[in-house]
C-alpha positions as CSV (number, residue, x, y, z in Angstrom):
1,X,-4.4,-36.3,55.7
2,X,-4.2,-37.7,52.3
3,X,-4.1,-41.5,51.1
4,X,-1.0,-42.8,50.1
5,X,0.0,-45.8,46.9
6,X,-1.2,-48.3,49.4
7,X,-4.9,-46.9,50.1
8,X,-3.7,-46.0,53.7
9,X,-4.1,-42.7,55.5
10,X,-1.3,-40.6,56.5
11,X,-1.7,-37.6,58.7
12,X,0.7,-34.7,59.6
13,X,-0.6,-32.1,62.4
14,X,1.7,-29.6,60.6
15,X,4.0,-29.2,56.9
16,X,6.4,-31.7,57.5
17,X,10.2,-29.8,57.6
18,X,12.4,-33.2,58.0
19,X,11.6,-35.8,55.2
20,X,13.3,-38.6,55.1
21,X,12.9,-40.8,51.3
22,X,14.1,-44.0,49.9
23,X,12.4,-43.0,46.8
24,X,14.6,-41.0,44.4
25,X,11.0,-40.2,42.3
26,X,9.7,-39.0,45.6
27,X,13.0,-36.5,46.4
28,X,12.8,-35.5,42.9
29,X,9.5,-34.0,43.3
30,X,9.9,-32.2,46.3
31,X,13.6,-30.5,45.0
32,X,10.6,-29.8,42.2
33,X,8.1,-27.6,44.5
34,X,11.1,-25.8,45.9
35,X,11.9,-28.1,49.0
36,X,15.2,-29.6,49.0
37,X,16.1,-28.3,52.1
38,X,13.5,-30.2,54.2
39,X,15.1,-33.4,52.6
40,X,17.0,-34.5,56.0
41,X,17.7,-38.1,54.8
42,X,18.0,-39.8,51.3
43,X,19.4,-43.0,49.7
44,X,23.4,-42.9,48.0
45,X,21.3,-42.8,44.7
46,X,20.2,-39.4,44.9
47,X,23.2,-37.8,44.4
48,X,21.9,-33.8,42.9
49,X,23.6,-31.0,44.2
50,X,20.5,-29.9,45.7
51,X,20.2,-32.3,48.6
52,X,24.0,-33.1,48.8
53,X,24.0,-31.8,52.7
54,X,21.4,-34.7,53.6
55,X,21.7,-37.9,55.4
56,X,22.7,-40.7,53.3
57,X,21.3,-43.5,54.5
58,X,22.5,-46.1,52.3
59,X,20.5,-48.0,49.7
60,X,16.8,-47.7,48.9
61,X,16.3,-51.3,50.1
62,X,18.9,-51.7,52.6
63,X,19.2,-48.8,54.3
64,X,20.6,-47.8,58.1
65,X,17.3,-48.0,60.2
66,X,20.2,-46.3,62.8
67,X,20.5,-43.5,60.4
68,X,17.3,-43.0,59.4
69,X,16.4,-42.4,62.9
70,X,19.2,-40.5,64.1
71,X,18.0,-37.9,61.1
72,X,14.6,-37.1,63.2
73,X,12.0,-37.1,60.2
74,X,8.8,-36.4,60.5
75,X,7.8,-38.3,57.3
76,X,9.1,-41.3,55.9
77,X,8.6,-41.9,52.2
78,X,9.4,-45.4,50.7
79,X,8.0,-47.4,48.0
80,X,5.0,-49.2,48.1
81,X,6.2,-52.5,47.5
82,X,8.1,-52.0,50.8
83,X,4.8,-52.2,53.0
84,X,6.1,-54.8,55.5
85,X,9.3,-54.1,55.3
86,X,11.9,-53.8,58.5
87,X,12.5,-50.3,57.9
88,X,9.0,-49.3,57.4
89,X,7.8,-51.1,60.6
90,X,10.5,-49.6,62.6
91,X,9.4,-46.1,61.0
92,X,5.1,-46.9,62.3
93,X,6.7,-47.9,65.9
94,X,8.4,-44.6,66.1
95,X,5.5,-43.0,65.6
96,X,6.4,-41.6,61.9
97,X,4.3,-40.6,59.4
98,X,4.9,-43.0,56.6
99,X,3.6,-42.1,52.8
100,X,3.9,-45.0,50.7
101,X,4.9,-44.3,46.8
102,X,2.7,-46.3,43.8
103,X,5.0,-46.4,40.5
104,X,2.6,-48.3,38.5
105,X,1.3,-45.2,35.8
106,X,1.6,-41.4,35.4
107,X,-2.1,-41.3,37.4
108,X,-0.3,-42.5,40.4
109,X,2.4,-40.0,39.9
110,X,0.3,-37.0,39.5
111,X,-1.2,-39.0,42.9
112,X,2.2,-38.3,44.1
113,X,2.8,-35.0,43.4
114,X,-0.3,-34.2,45.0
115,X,0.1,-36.1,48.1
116,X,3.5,-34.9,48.7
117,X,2.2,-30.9,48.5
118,X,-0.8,-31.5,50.9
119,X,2.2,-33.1,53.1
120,X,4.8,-30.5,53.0
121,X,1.9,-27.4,52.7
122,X,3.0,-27.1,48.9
123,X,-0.4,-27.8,47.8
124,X,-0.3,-24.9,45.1
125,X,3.0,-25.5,43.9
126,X,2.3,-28.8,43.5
127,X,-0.7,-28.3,41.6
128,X,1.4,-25.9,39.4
129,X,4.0,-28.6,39.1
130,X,1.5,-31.4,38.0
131,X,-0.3,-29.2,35.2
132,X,3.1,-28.6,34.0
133,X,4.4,-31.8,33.8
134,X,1.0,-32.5,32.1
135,X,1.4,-30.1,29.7
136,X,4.7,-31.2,28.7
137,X,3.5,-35.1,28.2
138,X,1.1,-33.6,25.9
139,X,3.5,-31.9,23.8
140,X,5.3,-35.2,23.5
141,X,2.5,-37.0,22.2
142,X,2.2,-34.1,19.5
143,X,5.4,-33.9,18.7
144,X,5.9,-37.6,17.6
145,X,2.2,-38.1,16.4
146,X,3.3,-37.9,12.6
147,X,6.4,-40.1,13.4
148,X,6.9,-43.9,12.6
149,X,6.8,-45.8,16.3
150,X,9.5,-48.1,16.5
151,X,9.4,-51.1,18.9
152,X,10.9,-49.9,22.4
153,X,11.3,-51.9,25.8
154,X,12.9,-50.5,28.9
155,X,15.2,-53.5,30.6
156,X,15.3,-53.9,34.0
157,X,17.9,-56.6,34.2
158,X,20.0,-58.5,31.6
159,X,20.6,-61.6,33.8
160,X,18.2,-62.9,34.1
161,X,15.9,-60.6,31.7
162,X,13.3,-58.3,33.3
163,X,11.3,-56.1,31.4
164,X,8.7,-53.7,32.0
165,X,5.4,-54.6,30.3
166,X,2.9,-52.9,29.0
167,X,1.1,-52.5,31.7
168,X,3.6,-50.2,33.9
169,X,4.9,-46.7,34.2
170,X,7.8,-47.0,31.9
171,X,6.0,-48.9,29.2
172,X,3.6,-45.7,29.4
173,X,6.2,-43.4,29.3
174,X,7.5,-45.4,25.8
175,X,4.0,-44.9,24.3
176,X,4.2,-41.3,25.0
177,X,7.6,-40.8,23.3
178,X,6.2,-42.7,20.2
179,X,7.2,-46.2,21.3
180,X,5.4,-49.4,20.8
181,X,5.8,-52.6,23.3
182,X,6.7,-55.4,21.6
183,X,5.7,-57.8,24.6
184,X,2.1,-56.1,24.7
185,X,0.8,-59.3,25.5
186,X,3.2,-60.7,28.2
187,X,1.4,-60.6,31.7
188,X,2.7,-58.8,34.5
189,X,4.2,-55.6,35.4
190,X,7.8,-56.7,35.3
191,X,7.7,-60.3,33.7
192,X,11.2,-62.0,33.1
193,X,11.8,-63.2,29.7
194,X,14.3,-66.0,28.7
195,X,17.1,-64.5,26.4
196,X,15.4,-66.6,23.6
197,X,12.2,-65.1,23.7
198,X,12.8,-61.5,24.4
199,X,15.5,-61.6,21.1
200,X,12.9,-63.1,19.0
201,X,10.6,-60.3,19.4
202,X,13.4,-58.1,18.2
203,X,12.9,-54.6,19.5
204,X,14.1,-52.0,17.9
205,X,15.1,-50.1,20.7
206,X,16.1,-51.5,24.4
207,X,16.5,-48.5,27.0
208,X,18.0,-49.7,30.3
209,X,18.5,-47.8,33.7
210,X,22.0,-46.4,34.4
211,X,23.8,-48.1,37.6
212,X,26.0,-46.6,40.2
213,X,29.5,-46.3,38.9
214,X,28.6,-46.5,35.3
215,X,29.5,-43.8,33.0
């Protein structure tokens, strides 16, 4: 039993073999403890070689409920945001194990990581894997300590303009690469910015996520 990014228990009476994810973080992980072939169903976004025989169920947030079932997992993985979703609700009736993924900081990640190896029996791996990843953050932080930290923001969407604020994983990510936020003091997690304000703060660099198709 371990508690998931929503502060609820999950329970598995044995290693879970047939995970099914809508979260791309959470697949990544488990290809990372050596897994990929319990990964029975994943979202059109996860597209590494490593989990290319699995289910696609569609999108993260609009996947087949028809599919997801037909794949016969014995733990569901989506993100917490998606608490009372359809999908999720359909998952609890069936009697499935759902973990619920917290993005918010690297603390809930390393949360994660954890979770996910008491779940699958990976505990030690996953362990191994989290000092690892710690490790390498740290030699981030060293390696740009000495360096000038330019203004960075990671876009979520252009129209209208979301950004991730301070106060979120990516922003943290940007401060241990040697990045400042120039909205610091804009509440919220993902606060959306007229294209006025967020040019007047004039970043110096603007990182946005890749979409599906785009090369």
């Amino acid at each position: 039993s371990v508690r998931d990014g929503a502060g609820l228990t999950v329970t598995v009476q044995a290693p879970a073999k047939r995970v099914a994810s809508l979260m791309g973080s959470a697949v990544d992980i488990i290809v990372s403890l050596g897994a990929a072939d319990r990964i029975a169903a994943r979202t059109r976004y996860d597209t590494a070689s490593a989990v290319a025989t699995a289910v696609n169920v569609g999108g993260g947030v609009d996947p087949s409920i028809e599919t997801l079932i037909a794949a016969r997992p014995d733990l569901f993985i989506a993100w917490n945001g998606q608490r009372n979703a359809a999908v999720v609700t359909r998952m609890r009736e069936l009697g499935v194990p759902v973990y619920l993924v917290e993005t918010k900081d690297t603390t809930a990640l390393f949360a994660t990581v954890r979770d996910l190896g008491a779940l699958l029996g990976l505990a030690p791996r996953a362990t191994a894997a989290a000092n690892a990843l710690r490790a390498e953050l740290r030699a981030v932080q060293q390696q740009v300590s000495r360096r000038a930290r330019p203004q960075a923001v990671y876009v979520i969407s252009r129209s209208p303009v979301i950004i991730s604020a301070s106060k979120s994983y990516m922003a943290e990510l940007i401060s241990v690469a040697g990045g400042d936020n120039p909205f610091a003091d804009v509440q919220g997690e993902f606060p959306t910015l007229s294209l006025e304000s967020f040019l007047a703060r004039d970043p110096d660099v603007i990182i946005t996520g890749r979409r599906e198709g785009q090369s």
